[in-house]
TIFIKE-520434 format. One record per residue (C-alpha): y negated, z negated, x negated; residue number from 1. Coordinates in Angstrom, 2 decimals. Last residue first. Layout:
% TIFIKE-520434
Y Z X k
Y Z X NUM $
...
This chain:
% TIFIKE-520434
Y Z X k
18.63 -12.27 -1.31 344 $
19.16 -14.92 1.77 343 $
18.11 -14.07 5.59 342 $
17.23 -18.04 6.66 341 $
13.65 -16.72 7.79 340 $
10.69 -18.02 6.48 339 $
7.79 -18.96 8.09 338 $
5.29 -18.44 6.11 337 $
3.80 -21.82 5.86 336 $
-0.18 -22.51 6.92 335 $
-2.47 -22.36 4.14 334 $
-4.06 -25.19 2.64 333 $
-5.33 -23.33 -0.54 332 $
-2.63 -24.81 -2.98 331 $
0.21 -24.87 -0.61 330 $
-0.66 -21.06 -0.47 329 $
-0.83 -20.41 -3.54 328 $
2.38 -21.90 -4.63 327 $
4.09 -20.19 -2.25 326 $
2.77 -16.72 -2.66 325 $
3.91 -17.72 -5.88 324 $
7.51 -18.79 -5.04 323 $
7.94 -15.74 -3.50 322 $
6.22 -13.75 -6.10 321 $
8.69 -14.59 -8.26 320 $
11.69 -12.18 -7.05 319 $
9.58 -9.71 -6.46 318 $
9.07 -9.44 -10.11 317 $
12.13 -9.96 -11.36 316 $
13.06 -7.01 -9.20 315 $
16.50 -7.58 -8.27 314 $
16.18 -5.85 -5.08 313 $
15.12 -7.68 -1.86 312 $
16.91 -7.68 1.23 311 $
16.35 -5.38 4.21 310 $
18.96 -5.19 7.44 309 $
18.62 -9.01 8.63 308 $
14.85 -10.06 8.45 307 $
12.76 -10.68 5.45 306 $
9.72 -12.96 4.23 305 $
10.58 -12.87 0.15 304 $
7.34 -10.42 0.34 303 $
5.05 -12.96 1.64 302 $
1.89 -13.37 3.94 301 $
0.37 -16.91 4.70 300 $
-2.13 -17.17 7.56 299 $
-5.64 -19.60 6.62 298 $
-7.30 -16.56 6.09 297 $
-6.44 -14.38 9.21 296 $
-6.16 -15.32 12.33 295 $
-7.63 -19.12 11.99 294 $
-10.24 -18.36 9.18 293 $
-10.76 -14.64 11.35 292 $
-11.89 -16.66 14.80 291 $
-13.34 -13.35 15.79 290 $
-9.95 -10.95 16.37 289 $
-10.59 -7.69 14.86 288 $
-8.99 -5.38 17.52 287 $
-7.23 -2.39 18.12 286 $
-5.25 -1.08 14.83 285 $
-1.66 1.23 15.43 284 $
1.13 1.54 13.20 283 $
3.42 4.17 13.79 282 $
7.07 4.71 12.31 281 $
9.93 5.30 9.88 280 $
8.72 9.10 8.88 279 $
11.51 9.18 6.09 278 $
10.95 10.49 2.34 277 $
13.83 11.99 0.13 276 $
12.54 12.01 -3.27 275 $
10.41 14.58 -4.82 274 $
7.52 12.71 -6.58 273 $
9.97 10.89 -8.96 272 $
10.55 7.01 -9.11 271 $
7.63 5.35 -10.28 270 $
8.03 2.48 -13.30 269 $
5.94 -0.55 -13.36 268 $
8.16 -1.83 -10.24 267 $
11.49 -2.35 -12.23 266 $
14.37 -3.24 -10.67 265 $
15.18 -0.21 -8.97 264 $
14.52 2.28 -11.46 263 $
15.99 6.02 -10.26 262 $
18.76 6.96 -12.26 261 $
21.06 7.12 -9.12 260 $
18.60 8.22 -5.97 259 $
15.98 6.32 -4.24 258 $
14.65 6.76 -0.81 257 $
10.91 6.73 0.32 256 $
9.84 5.22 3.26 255 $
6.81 6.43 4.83 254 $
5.05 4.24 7.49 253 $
2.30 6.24 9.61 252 $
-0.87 4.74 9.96 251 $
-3.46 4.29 12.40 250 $
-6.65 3.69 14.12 249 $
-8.15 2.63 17.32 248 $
-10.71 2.72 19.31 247 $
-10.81 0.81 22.76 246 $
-14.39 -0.86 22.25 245 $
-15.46 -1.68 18.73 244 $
-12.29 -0.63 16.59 243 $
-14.36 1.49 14.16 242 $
-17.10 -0.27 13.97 241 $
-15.31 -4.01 13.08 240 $
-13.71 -1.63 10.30 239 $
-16.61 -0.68 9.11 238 $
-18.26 -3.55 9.63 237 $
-15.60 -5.12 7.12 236 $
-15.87 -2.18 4.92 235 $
-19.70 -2.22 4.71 234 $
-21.10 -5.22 2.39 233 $
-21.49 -4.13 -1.37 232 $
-22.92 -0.77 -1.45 231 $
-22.20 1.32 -4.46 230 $
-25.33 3.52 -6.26 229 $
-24.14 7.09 -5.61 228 $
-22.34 9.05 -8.11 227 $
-18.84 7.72 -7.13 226 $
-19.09 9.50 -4.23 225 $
-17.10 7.23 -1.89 224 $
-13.05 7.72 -1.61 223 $
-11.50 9.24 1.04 222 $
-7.61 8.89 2.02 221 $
-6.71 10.71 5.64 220 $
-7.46 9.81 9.30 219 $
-3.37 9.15 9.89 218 $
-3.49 6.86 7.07 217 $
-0.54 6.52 4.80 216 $
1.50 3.67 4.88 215 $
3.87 3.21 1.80 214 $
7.53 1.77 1.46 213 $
10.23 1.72 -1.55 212 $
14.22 2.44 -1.16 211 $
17.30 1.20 -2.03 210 $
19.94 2.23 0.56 209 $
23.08 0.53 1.91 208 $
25.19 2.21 4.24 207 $
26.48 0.10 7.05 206 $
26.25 3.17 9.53 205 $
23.31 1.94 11.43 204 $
21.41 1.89 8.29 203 $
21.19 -1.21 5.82 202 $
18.22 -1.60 3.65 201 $
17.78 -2.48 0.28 200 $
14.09 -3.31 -1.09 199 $
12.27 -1.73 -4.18 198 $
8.96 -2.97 -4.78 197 $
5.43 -1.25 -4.95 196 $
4.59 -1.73 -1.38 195 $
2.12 1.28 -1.38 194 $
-0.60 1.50 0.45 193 $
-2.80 4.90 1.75 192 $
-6.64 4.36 1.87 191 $
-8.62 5.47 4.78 190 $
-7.90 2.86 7.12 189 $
-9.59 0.23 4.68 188 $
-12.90 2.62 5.00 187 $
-14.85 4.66 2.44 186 $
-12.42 3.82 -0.05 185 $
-13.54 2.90 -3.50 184 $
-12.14 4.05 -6.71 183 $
-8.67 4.05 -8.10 182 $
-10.00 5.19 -11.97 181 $
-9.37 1.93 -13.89 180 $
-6.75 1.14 -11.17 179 $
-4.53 3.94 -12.11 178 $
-4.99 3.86 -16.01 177 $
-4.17 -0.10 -16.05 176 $
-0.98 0.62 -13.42 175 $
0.30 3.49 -15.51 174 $
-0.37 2.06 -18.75 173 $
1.37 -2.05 -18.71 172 $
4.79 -0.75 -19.57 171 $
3.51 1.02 -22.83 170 $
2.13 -2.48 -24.54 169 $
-0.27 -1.96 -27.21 168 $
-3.19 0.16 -25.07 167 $
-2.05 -1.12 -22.01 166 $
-4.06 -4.31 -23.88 165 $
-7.16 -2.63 -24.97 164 $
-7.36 -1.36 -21.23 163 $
-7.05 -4.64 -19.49 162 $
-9.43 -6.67 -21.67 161 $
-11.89 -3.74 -21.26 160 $
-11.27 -3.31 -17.88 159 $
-11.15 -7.25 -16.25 158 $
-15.11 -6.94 -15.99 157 $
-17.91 -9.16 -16.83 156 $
-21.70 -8.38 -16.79 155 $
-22.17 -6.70 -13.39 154 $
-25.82 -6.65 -12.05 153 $
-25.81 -2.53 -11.10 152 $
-21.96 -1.40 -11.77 151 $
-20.83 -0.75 -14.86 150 $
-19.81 2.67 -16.71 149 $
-15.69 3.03 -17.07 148 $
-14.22 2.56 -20.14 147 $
-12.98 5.66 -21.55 146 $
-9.02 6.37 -21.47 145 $
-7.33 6.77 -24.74 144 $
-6.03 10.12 -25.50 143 $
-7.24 9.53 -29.27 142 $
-9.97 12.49 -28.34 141 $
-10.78 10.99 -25.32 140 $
-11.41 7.84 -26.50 139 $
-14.19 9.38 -29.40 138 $
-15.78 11.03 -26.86 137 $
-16.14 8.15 -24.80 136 $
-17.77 6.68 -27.45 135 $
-19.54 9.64 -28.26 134 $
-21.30 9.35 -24.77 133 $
-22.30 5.76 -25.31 132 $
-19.92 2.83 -23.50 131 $
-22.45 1.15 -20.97 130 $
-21.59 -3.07 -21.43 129 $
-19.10 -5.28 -20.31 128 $
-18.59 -8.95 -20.82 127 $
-14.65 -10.44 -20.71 126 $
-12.87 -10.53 -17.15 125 $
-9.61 -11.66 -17.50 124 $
-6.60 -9.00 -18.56 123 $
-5.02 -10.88 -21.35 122 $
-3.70 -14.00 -19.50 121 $
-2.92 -12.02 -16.95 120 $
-0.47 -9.51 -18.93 119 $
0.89 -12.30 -20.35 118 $
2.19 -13.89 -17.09 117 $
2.91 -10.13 -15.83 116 $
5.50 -9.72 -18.83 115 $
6.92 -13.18 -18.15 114 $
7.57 -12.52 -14.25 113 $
9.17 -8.77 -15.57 112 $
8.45 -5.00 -15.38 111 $
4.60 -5.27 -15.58 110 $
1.07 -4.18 -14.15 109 $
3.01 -3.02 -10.43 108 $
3.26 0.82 -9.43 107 $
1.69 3.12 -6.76 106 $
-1.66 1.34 -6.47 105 $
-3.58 0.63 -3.00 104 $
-1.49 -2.46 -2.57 103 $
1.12 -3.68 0.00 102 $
2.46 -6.49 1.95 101 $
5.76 -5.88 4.56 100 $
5.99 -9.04 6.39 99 $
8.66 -10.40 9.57 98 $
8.64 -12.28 12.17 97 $
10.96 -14.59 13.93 96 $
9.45 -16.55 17.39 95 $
12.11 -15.71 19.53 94 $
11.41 -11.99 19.16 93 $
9.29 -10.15 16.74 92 $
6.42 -10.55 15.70 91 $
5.43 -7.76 12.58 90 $
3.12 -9.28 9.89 89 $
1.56 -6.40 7.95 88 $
-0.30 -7.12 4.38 87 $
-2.51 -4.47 3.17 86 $
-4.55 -5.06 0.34 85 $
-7.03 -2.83 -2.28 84 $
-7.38 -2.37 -5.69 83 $
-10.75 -2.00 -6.80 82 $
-13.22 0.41 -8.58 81 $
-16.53 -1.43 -6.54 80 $
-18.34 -0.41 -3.14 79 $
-17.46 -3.17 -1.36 78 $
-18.15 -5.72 -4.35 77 $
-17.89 -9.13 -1.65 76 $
-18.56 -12.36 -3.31 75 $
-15.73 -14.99 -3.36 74 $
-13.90 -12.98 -6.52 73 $
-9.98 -12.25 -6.96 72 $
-10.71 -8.58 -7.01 71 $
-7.75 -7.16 -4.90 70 $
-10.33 -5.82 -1.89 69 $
-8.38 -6.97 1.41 68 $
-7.05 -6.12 4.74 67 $
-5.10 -8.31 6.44 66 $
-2.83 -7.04 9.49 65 $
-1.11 -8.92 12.74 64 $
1.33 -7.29 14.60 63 $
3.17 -6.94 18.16 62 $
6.07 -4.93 18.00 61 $
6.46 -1.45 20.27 60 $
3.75 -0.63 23.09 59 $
6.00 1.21 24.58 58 $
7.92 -2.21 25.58 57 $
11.79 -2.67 24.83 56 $
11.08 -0.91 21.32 55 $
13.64 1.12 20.24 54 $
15.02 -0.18 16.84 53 $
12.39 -0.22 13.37 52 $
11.36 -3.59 13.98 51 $
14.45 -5.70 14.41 50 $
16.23 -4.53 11.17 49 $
19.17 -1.37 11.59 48 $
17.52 0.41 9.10 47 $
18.09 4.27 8.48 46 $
19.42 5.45 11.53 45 $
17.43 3.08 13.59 44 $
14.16 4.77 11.50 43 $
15.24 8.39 13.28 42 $
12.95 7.98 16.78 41 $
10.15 6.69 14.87 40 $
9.36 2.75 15.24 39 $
6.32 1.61 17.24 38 $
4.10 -0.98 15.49 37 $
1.19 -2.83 16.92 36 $
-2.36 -3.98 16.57 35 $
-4.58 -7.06 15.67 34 $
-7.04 -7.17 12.83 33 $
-7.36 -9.67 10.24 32 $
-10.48 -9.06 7.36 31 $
-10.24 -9.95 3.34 30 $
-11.75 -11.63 0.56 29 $
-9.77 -13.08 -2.54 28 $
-6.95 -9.60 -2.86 27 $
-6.50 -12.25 -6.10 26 $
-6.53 -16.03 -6.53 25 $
-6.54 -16.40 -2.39 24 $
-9.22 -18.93 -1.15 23 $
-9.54 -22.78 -1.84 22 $
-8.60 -22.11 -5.56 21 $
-11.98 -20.51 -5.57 20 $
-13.78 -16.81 -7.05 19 $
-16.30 -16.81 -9.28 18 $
-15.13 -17.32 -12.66 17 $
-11.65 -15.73 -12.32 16 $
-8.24 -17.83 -11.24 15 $
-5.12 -15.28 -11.86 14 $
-3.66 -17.09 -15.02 13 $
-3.57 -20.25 -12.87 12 $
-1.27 -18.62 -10.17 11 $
0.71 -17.11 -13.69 10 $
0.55 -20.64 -15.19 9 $
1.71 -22.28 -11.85 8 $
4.47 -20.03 -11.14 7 $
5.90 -20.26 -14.65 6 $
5.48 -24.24 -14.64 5 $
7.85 -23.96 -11.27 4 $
10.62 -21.93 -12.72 3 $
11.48 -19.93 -10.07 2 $
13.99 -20.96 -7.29 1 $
């Protein structure tokens, strides 16, 4: 178990003017929707875990999905530069489950639970203004990367905080640069998500393999013309839209495999574009269920919640976020994740 002052300061580090320790500290508004997962004809070669064998039904494992913007405020910012959330609850039988929760960047903010803590503590929102064209000039000629213009009404922004400190600490740069410029999606199902952390799974031959997950959406990744003014209310009807009736969407669930060399313990570092990748199956939306505080908000997603055939790495990382998720949870009158007695 964590150190449990750690877990509160970096839970505490998260809290922002405007959001609420009722709610989430970050990915702080979200939508549930209903679906199902069918595994691809080679992911039982690869990972002998409940989810990924035949199905006994075609309609494969029964799941439950929250989408979310990562801004930890109550208000929704739509059409705001923001991570996004994915986190995937597959049902499987006698009552076990299983979660796989991912982000819309390709990396985490820090290597280690104490790096992150002081990463947060820097990063808060501090007031923003309109940088002047020689300003950004003058970052682009120290290969430093311009602030970002603000939105209509906003005063405070994590950037500048966030910037100036990837600035001094390397580790911190390819998460800062990749969410300074991430965007908006058009839709939640057209954003691909990446579950950042490495995780060991055992194929049907007992071979053990440390790989990393993403889903990729079947309609494609679009962003919104960053020109345009932003909206601040559409991806929830979007969504709601886009499932009305018997429409659907989906993803596919890549996993990629590592190779000696590769990082697996650190999540701030990417492993190399070219690694073996493996089609492990479909996800399919169909319905946004209407009691979402029951479905959705009050349900408690976490990394640490595994099934036999995929452990966690020794991500330091990872490795607190269970006790986080925890924490906030508890904290926001969540129900339990319902762990299962697989141990890392």
């Amino acid at each position: 178990m964590a150190d449990p002052k750690l877990v509160q300061d970096i839970v505490e580090a998260l809290d922002i003017p405007g959001g609420s320790t009722q709610r989430r500290p970050v990915h702080t508004v979200g939508i549930g929707v209903t679906g199902h997962f069918v595994p691809s004809p080679i992911a039982p070669e690869y990972c002998v875990a409940e989810h990924f064998q035949p199905p006994a039904k075609p309609e494969g494992v029964p799941v439950d999905v929250r989408f979310s913007n990562g801004i930890g405020l109550v208000k929704e910012h739509d059409g705001w530069s923001d991570v996004r959330g994915m986190a995937v609850r597959f049902h499987l039988k006698d009552g076990k489950s299983t979660d796989l929760i991912a982000m819309t960047l390709s990396v985490f903010f820090a290597p280690t639970e104490t790096t992150f803590l002081k990463f947060a503590r820097h990063a808060r929102p501090q007031p923003c203004k309109r940088e002047t064209p020689w300003q950004k000039i003058k970052h682009y000629l120290k290969l430093e990367l311009p602030l970002p213009d603000p939105y209509p009404g906003q005063t405070e922004r994590p950037n500048e905080a966030a910037i100036a400190f990837a600035n001094e600490h390397a580790w911190a740069q390819p998460a800062v640069v990749e969410a300074s410029a991430i965007g908006a999606p058009v839709s939640y199902v057209r954003a691909d998500y990446h579950a950042v952390h490495t995780f060991v799974v055992t194929g049907r031959d007992g071979q053990e393999r440390r790989v990393r997950f993403t889903w990729a959406p079947v309609a494609g990744v679009l962003n919104t013309n960053p020109e345009e003014t932003p909206k601040d209310k559409y991806l929830q009807k979007d969504l709601r839209d886009r499932l009305a009736g018997k429409q659907t969407e989906r993803f596919t669930l890549m996993m990629q495999i590592g190779e000696i060399g590769d990082d697996f313990d650190d999540s701030s570092r990417q492993w190399p574009p070219h690694r073996k990748r493996v089609m492990m199956g479909t996800l399919t939306l169909e319905h946004v269920p209407d009691d979402q505080q029951a479905h959705s908000e009050k349900l408690s997603f976490n990394p640490w919640h595994l099934v036999e055939g995929i452990k966690p790495s020794g991500d330091p990382v990872l490795r607190i976020r269970k006790d986080v998720y925890e924490y906030s949870s508890n904290r926001r009158g969540g129900i339990p994740c319902p762990f299962s007695n697989v141990k890392g």
